[in-house]
C-alpha positions as CSV (number, residue, x, y, z in Angstrom):
1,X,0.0,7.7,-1.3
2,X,1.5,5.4,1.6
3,X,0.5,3.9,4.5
4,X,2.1,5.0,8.1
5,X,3.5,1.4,8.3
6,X,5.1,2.0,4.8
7,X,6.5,5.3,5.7
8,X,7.8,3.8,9.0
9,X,9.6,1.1,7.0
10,X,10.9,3.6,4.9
11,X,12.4,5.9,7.6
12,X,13.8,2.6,9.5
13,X,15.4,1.0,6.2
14,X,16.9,4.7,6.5
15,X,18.4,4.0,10.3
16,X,16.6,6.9,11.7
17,X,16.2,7.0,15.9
18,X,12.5,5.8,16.7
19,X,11.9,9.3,18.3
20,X,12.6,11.3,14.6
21,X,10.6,8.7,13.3
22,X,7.6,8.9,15.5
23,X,8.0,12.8,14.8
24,X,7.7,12.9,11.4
25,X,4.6,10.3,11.7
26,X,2.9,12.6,13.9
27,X,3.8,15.6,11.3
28,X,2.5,13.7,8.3
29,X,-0.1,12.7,10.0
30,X,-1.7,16.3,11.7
31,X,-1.0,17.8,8.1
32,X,-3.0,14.8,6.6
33,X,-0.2,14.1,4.0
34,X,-0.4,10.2,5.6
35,X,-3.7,8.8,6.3
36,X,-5.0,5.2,6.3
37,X,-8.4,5.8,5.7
38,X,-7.9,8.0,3.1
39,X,-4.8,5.5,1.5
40,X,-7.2,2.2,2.2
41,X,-10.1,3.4,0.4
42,X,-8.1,5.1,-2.6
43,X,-5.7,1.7,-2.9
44,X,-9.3,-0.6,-2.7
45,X,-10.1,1.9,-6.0
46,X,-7.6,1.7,-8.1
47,X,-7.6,-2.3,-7.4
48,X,-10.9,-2.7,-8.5
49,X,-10.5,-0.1,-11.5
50,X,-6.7,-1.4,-13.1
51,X,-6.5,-4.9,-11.9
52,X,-8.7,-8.8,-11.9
53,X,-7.9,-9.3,-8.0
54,X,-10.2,-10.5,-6.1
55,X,-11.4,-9.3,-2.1
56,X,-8.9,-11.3,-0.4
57,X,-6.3,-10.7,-2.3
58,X,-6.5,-6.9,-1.9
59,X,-7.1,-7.5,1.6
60,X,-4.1,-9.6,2.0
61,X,-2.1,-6.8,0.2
62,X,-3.5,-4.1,2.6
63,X,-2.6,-6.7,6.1
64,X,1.4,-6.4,4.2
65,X,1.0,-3.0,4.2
66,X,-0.2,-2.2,8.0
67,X,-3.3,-1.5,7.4
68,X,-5.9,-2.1,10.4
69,X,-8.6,-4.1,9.8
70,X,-11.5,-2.2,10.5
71,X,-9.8,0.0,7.5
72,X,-9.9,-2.9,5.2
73,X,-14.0,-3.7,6.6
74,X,-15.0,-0.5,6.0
75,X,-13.8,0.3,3.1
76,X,-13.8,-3.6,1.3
77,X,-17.7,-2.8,0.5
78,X,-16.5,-0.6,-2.0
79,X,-15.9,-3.7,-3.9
80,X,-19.5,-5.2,-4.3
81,X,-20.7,-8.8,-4.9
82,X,-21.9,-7.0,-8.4
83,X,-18.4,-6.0,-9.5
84,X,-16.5,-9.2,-8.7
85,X,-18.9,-11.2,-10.2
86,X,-18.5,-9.3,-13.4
87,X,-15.1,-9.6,-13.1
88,X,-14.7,-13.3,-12.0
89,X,-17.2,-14.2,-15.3
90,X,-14.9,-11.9,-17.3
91,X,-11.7,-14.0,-16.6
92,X,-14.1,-17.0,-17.0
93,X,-14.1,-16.0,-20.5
94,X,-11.4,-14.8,-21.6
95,X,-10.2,-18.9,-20.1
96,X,-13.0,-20.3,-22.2
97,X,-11.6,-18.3,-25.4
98,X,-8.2,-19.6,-24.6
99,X,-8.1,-22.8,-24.1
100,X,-11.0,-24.5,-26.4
101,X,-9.0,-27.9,-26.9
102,X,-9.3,-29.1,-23.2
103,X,-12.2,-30.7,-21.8
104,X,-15.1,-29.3,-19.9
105,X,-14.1,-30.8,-16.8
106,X,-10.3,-29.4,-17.2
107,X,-11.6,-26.6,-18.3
108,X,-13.8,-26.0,-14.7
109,X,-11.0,-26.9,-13.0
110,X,-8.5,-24.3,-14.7
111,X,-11.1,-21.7,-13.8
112,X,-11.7,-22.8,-10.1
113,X,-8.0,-22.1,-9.4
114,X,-7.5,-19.4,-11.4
115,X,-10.4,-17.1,-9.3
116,X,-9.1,-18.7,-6.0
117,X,-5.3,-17.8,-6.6
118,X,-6.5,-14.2,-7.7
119,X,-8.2,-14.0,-4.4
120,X,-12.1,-14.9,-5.0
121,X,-15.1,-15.9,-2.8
122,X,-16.1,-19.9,-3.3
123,X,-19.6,-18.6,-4.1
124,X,-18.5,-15.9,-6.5
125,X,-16.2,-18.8,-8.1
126,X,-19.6,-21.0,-8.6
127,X,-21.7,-18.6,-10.1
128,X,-19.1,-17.2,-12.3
129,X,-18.0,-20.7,-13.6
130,X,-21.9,-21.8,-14.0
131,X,-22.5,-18.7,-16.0
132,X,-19.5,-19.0,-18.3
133,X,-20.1,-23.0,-19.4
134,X,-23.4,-22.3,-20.5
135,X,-23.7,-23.8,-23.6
136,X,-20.6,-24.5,-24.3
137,X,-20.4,-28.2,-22.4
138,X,-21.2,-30.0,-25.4
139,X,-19.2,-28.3,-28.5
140,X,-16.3,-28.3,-26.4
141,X,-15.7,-31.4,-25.4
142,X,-16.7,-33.1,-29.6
143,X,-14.1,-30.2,-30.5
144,X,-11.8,-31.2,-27.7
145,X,-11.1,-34.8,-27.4
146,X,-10.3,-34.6,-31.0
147,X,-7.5,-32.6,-30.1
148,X,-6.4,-34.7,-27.3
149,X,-7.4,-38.0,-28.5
150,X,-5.0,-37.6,-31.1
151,X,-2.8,-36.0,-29.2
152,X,-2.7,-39.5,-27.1
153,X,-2.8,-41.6,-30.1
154,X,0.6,-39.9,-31.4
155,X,2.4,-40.4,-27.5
156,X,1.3,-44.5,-27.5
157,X,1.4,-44.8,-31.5
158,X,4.1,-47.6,-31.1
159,X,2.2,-49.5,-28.1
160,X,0.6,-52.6,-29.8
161,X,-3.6,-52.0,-30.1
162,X,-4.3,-53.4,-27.1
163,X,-2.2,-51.7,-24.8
164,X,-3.0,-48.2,-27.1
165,X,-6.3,-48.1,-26.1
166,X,-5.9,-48.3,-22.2
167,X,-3.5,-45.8,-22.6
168,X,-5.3,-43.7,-24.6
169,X,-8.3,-44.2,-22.6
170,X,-6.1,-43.5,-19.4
171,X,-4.7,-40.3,-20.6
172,X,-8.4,-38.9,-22.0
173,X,-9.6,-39.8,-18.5
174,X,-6.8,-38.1,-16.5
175,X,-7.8,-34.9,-18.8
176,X,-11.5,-34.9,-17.5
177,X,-13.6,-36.5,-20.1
178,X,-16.2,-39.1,-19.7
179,X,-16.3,-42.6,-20.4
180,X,-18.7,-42.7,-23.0
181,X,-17.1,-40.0,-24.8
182,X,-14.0,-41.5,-24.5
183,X,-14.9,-44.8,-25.6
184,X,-16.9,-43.4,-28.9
185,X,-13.7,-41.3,-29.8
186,X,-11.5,-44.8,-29.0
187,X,-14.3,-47.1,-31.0
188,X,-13.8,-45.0,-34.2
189,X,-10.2,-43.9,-34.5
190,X,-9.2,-47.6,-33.5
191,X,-10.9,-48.9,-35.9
192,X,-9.5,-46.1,-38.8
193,X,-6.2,-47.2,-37.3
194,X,-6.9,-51.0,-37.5
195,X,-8.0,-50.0,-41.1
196,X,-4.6,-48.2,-41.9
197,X,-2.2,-51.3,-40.3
C-alpha cells in the first residue's frame, strides 16, 4: 500500500505533467486502489505488530508520508496505552538483561532515552522504567560497582593512592552510583591494594 503523497512523489520523481498526475490520483483513488484511511490504519498495524516504535514515532513517519492528521487521530487509538506499555517494559528488559554491570542510576538513564528516541509517552517511560527496576536496585548495583570499580582502579592504577581514590571516586560517581556505595567499594579495595604495595 501507498499513500497519495507517496504515489505523487513517485509520478513527479518520474517528470510527469501535474495534469497526468492529478489523473491518475483521481483513478487510483475512485477505484480505491490508493486510500489514506485505509493505508493509515493498515501501516499503524503492522507498526505495532513487527516493530518496538512508539506513538510518535509512527506518527512522525505518517506526517513524512502525507498523511492528514485527522488520519493519524483516528486511527493512533489503535495503539492503546495497554500495548505500549507492554512494549516499553519489554525493551526495559531486554536493557536490564543487557547491560547488568552498570549502575542503577545509568541504567534508568539508558532506558529513559532509549523509549524517548523510539518515540514514547513521558508517562509511559515512568511506569515502564518503575516496573522494570523492581527488585533489581540493590543486586545490581553490589554486582556492578565491582565491575566498574575495578574497571577504574585498572585506568588510575599508576596514580599514587591519594590521587587513585578521587579518581576512582570521580569516575564511580560520573557512572551514577552513590556515595556510600562508592566509598565502601573505595574503603576495601584500597586497603587490599595498600596490602598488596
Amino acid at each position: 500500500m501507498r499513500s497519495e503523497k507517496e504515489v505523487q512523489t513517485y509520478l513527479e520523481e518520474r517528470n510527469f505533467s501535474k495534469e497526468t498526475i492529478q489523473e491518475v490520483q483521481y483513478r487510483l483513488r475512485e477505484r480505491r486502489y490508493v486510500d489514506d484511511a485505509e493505508f493509515t490504519k493498515a501501516f499503524i498495524k503492522t507498526q505495532i505488530n513487527t516493530t518496538d516504535k512508539g506513538p510518535k514515532l509512527i506518527q512522525n513517519e505518517l506526517k513524512k508520508k502525507g498523511i492528514a492528521n485527522h488520519y493519524i487521530e483516528q486511527f493512533m487509538s489503535l495503539y492503546t496505552e495497554d500495548i505500549q506499555q507492554e512494549k516499553a517494559i519489554n525493551l526495559c528488559k531486554k536493557m536490564t538483561g543487557k547491560k547488568k554491570n552498570i549502575s542503577t542510576v545509568q541504567l534508568k538513564r539508558d532506558m529513559q532515552m532509549s523509549l524517548m528516541r523510539k518515540g514514547y509517552e513521558h508517562s509511559t517511560i515512568q511506569k515502564a522504567i518503575s516496573i522494570s527496576m523492581q527488585g533489581i536496585d540493590e543486586e545490581q548495583n553490589e554486582a556492578a560497582i565491582i565491575v566498574q570499580g575495578e574497571k577504574a582502579l585498572r585506568k588510575y592504577r599508576n596514580e599514587p593512592l591519594d590521587k587513585r581514590k578521587i579518581k576512582v571516586k570521580q569516575f564511580l560517581y560520573r557512572k551514577g552510583f552513590s556515595l556510600d556505595v562508592i566509598d565502601k567499594f573505595i574503603d576495601e579495595k584500597i586497603a587490599e591494594c595498600e596490602t598488596e604495595e
